[in-house]
N, C-alpha and C positions, 0 to 999 in steps of 0.2 A: 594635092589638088583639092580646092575648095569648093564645095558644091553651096550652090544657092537652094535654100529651101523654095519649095514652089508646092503652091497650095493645089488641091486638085479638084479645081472646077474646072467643069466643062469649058473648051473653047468657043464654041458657037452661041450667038446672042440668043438663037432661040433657048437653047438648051439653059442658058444662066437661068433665063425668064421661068424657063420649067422648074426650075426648084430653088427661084427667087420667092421665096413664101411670102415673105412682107409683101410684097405687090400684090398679093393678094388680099392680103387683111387691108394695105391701103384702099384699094378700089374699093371693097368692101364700105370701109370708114366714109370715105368723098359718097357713097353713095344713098347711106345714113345720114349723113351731114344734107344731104341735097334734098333728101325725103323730111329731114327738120322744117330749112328751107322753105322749103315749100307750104308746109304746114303754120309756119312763122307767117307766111306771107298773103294768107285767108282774113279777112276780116270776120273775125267770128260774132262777129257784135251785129252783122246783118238780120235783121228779122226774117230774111228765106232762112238763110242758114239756122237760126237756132229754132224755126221750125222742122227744120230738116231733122233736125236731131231731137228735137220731142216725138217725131214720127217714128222714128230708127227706136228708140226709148221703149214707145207703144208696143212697136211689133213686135219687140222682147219681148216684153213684157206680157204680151197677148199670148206667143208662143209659150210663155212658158205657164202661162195661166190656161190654157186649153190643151196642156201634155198627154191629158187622159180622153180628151175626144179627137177619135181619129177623123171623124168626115171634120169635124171645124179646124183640127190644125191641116189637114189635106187640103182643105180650101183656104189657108193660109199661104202652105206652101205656093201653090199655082198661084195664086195671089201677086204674092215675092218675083215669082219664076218670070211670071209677065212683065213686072215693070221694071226685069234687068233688062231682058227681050228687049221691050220699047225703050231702053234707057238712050240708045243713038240718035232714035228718032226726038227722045225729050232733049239731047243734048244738042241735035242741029237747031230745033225752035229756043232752046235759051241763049245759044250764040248771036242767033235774029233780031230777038227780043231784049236782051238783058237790062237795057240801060232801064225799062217798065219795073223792071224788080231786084237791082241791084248797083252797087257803087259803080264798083268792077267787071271787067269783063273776065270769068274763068275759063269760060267754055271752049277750047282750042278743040280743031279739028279733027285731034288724035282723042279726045274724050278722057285724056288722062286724069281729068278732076270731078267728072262725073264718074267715071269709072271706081276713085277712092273714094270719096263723098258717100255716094249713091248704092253704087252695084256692089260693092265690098261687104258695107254690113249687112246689106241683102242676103250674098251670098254666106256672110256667117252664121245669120239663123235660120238661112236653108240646112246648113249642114249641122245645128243646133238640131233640128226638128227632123234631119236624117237619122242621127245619132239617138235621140229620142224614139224611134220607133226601131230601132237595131235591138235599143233594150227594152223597149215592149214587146219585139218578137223571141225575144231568150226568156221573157218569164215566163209568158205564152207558152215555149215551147217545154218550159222545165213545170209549170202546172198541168200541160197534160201527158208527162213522163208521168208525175205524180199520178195521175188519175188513173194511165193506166194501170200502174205498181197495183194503187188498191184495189183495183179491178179485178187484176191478177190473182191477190193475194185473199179476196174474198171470195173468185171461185175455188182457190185450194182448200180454205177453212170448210163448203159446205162441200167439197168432194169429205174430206177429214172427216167431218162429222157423217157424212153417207154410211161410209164405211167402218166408221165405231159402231153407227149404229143400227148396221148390218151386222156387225161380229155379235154384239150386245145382245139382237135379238135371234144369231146363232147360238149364243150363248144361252139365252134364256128357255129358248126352242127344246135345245139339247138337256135342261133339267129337267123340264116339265117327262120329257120322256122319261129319265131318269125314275122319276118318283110314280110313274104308270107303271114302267118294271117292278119296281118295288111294292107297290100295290100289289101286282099280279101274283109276287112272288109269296105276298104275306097273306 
């Protein structure tokens, strides 16, 4: 009796699909490929757009130039926070408007191109300037460990020295008697 070898995948389509790994890294791929795409398909030579991006540029650059002032980068952040906020609303009046400031029309109804454009690098040096204040709060919090350590460590030193120089002036107390006795005695 000859047996047919027989591989042991699942029978059911679902189940193939479950641990069809390729389909995964495809969709994956097609949707890299489609985010190129899309990115291919911008005229980046517009003057909105490559103002867009000296703006994006600035607030880098601004955030990272104002690291150490909390109220100017706080009111950067809000700043940013807003004009994701209002990013809907700028992206209905560019849809309205666009042919006034552009070749192309980008602006579809789902906001997918303001959303990347726009509200993306926004949201990156929000959390640029989240990240930025996580680590001003840990040196904050490790300069006043510090502080208190020697805080600490100089009330022990003048208890130390208290009580040497309580013993010392036991010590000193206790000869002085010493050599009255011996007076007395002589």
């Amino acid at each position: 009796m000859i047996m047919e070898s027989s591989d042991k995948q699942p029978s059911t389509p679902e189940l193939q699909d479950f641990f069809n790994f390729s389909m995964i890294f495809d969709d994956n791929y097609v949707q890299f490929e489609q985010f190129g795409i899309f990115f291919k398909s911008i005229d980046w030579e517009e003057p909105w757009l490559i103002g867009l991006i000296f703006f994006h540029v600035a607030v880098t650059l601004l955030s990272f130039l104002c690291r150490r002032q909390a109220t100017a980068q706080g009111c950067l952040f809000l700043f940013m926070l807003t004009l994701i906020v209002v990013s809907e609303k700028l992206n209905q009046m560019a849809a309205e408007n666009w042919k006034l400031f552009s070749r192309h029309q980008y602006f579809d109804s789902n906001g997918m191109f303001i959303s990347i454009v726009f509200s993306l690098p926004l949201l990156f040096n929000c959390m640029i300037i989240v990240v930025n204040w996580l680590m001003i709060s840990s040196e904050l919090m490790t300069s006043i460990r510090k502080f208190q350590l020697q805080q600490r460590n100089e009330k022990i030193k003048v208890k130390n020295k208290r009580s040497i120089n309580s013993s010392c002036a036991h010590v000193a107390s206790g000869s002085k008697d010493d050599k009255k006795k011996e007076e007395k005695q002589d």
